[in-house]
N, C-alpha and C positions, 0 to 999 in steps of 0.2 A: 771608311775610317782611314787614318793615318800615322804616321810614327809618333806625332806627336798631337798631344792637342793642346789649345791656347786662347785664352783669354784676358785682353789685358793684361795686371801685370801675373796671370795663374797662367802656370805653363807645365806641362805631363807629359811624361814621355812615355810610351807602350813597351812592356817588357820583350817585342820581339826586337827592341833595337840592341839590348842586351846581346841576344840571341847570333843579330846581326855580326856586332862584336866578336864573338866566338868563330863566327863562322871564317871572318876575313883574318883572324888571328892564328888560323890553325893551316889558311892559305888553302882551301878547299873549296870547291862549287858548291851550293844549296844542295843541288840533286844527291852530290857525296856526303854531306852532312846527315840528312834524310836518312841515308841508307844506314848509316853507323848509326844513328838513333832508332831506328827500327819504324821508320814511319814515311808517308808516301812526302814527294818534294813540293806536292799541291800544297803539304796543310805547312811544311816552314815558309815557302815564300806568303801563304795568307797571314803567319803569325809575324814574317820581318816586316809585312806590308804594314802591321795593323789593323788586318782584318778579320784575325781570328783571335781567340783569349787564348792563354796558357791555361791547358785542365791539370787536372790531379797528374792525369798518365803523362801526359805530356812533361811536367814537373818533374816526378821521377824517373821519368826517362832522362829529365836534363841534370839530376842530380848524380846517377850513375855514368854520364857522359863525360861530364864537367869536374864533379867533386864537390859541385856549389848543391846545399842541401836544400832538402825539398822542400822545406817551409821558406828559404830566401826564396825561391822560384812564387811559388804561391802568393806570398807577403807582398813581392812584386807587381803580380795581377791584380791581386785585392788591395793595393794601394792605386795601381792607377785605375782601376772601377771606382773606388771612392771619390779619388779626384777630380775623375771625369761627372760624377754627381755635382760633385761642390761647383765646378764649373757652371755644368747648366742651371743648377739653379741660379747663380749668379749673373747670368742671361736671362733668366726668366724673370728673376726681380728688377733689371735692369730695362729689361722689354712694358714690362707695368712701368716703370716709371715714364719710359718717354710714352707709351700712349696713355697716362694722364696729363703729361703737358702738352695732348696735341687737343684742339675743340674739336671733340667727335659733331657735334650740331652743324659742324659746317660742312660735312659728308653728307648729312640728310640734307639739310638746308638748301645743297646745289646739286641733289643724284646722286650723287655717286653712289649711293647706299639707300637701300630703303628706310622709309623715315618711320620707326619705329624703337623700342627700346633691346638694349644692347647690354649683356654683361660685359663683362670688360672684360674674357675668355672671348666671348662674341665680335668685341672693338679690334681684339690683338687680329684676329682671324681675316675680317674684313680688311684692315689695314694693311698685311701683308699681303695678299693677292692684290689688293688696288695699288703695293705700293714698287711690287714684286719684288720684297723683300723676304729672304726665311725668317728672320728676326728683327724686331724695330730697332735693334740695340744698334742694329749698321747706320741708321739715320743718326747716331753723334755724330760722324765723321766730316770735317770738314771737307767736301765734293771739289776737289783742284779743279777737275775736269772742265768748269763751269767757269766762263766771266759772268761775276755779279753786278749788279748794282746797289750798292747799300744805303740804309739810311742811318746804322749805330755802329756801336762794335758787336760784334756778334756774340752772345752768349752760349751757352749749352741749347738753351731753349728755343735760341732767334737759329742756330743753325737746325737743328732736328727740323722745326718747323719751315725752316728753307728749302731743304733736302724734303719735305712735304710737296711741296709747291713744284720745286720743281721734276719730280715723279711723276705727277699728274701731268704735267706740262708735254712730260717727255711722253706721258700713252699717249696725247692728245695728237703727236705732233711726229713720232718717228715715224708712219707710215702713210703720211699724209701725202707726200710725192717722192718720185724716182730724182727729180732734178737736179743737177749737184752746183750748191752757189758758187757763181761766178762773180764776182768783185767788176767787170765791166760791165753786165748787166743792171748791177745796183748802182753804179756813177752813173749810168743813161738815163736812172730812173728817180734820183733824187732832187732834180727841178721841180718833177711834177708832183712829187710827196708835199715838199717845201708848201707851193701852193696849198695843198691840203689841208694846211692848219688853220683857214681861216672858216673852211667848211663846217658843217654840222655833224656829230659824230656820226650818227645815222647816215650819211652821207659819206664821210670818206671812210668810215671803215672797213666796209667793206670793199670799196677801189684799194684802197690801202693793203690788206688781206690778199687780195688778188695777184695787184702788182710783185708783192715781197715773194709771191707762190711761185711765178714769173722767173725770180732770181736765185731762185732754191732754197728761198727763206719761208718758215712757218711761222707765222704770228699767233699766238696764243695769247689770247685774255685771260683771264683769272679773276674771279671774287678774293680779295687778300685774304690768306689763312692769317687769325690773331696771332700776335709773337712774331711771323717772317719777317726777318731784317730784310728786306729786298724790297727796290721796285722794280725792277727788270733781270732778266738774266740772259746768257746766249749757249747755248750748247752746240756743239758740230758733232751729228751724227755718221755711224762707218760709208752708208751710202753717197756724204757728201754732201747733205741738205744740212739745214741751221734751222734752232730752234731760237725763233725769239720771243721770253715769254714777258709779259708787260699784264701787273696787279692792276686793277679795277678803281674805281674811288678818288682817280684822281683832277686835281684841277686842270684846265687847259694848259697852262704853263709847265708841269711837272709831267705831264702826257708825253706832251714833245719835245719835251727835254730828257724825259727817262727813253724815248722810242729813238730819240740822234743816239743817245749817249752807247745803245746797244748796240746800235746801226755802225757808232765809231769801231767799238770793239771787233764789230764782225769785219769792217771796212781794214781794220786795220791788224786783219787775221791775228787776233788775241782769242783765243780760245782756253786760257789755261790761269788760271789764280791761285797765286803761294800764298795765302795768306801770312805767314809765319814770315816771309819777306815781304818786311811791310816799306821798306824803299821802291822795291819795286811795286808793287801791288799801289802805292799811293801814284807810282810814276806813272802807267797803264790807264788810275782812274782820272789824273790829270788830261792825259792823251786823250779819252774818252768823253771826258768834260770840254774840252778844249774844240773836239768835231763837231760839238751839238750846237754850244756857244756861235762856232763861226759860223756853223749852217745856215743860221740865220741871220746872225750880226756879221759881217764882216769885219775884221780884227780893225782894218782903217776908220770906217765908218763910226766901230765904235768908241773907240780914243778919240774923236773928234766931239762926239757926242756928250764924252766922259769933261773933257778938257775944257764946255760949254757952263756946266756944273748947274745948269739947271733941271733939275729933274721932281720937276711938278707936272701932275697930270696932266693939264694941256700939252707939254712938252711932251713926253712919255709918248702920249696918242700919237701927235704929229709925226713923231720919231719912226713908231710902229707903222705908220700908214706908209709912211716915205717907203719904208722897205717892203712890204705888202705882207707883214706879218702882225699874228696879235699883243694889245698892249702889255698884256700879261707874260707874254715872253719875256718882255723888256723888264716888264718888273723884278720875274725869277731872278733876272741875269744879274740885276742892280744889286738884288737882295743878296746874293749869291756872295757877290762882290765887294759886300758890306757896303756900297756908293749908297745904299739908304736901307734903316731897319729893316727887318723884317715885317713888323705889322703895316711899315706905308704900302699905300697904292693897294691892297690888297681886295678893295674893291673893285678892281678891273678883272679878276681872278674867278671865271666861271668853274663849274664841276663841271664832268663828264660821267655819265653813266653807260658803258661801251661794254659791259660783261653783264648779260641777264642771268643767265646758269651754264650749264655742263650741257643742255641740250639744245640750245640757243645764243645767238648772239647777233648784234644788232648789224 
């Protein structure tokens, strides 16, 4: 326990800090207060701590000491008992709500859970050890810790469910090696990634996987949880290694374009998102957008390209081959850029299926 407790805007204070008060008002140690109250100095420092109640004796002991009568002393305890009820329950209705905005089917779906039926007593319970959370109430909080990659504005719903995603990511992924990323290891290795996009998923992902292991980075796939605003995220663990977690489902172009855009962030030791500073937080996703972009296109190449204004298919391909990347990049970046709709060229735009479950991957 503690002096105080809080939730939100319910905040309660433990009648030993009353106690507290006395003690330093009369300019005394605990141990001497103790003794003038007739009781050993174990149970006031338990009762300043908040880790004991005020009993009946204990009351009128502080009533005789004090002057303050023994029903204020009591009234005291039995208010902050009450409050501290009102609180948890207010956690506990709060805990039900976000685990029904989360899709429990998607635990069975990929393992994580056995696939079977579940009170929602049973959901809260599973979720919190998968999620090592004591309460799901902690999943509102927006996670600073974390560069994201987003695809909205984040709701109640899209962050809970992102703070999902990336928990899982984080068991998958914080004890996967000792290595501590080093930023000249990843510049040695980003030629050969580059190449990698014109390969088969089944084919680079797992070189891909390997190499990022290499540079102290941990790639995580994910099947996307419904609701998570995110396609990537990065986290920098105490030992020094990087989580980079990358959602499933997506097309060739938005793969490698969400896998540069994290690679930017980690490249460009960003580890930390204010959302609430939304100048800054746009400037970082700019920076981040800006790494993925040139990785592939180089800034000259592609103002020449822009400046040519043809951008039809034949064109598009040629374009792509000249730099030995795929059409579909080219498309993203145009789309991106507003230089043509969104629904053009979108036929050059394969999927990738590169996350089978939680005990597999390709």
């Amino acid at each position: 326990m503690s002096k105080e407790t809080m939730y939100k805007d319910l905040i309660v204070f433990h009648p030993g800090s009353y106690v507290e008060d006395i003690v330093d008002d009369l300019n005394i140690t605990q141990a001497e207060f103790a003794e003038r109250l007739g009781t050993s100095s174990k149970t006031i420092s338990k009762i300043i701590n908040g880790e004991e109640n005020i009993s009946n004796d204990i009351a009128n002991r502080l009533a005789k000491l004090t002057g303050i009568s023994v029903k204020t002393w009591i009234n005291l305890q039995t208010n902050y008992d009450l409050k501290v009820i009102e609180i948890e329950n207010k956690k506990n209705d709060d805990e039900k709500k976000v685990c029904q905005s989360i899709d429990f089917s998607y635990f069975k779906k990929n393992n994580f859970v056995p696939d079977k039926s579940y009170t929602i007593k049973e959901k809260i319970d599973e979720l919190r050890k998968l999620l090592n959370v004591s309460n799901l109430s902690n999943l509102n909080k927006f996670n600073s810790a974390v560069s994201y990659r987003d695809t909205r504005e984040f709701s109640d719903s899209s962050i809970i469910n992102s703070n999902v995603m990336l928990e899982l990511a984080m068991n998958e992924a914080r004890n996967v090696t000792d290595n501590k990323y080093k930023r000249s290891k990843l510049d040695a290795v980003l030629p050969t990634i580059r190449k990698m996009s014109l390969e088969p998923a089944d084919v680079f992902y797992p070189k891909l996987t390997d190499i990022l292991l290499n540079c102290g980075i941990v790639l995580v796939g994910l099947p996307k949880l419904k609701s998570a605003s995110l396609n990537g995220a990065t986290r920098k663990f105490k030992n020094g290694s990087v989580l980079l977690l990358i959602t499933d489902g997506k097309t060739t172009d938005t793969f490698w374009l969400s896998l540069m855009h994290e690679l930017g962030h980690i490249y460009n030791d960003d580890f930390y998102t204010n959302y609430e500073d939304s100048e800054q937080y746009s400037a970082n996703e700019s920076k981040a957008n800006k790494f993925a972009s040139e990785f592939f296109i180089p800034s000259g190449l592609y103002t020449e390209f822009i400046e040519r204004g043809n951008f039809s298919e034949k064109s598009v391909i040629n374009f792509s081959n000249e730099l030995g990347i795929l059409p579909s990049i080219v498309v993203e970046i145009l789309q991106n850029d507003r230089h043509i709709e969104h629904k053009r060229l979108n036929t050059l735009k394969n999927n990738y299926n590169y996350v089978i479950n939680k005990e597999e991957a390709l």
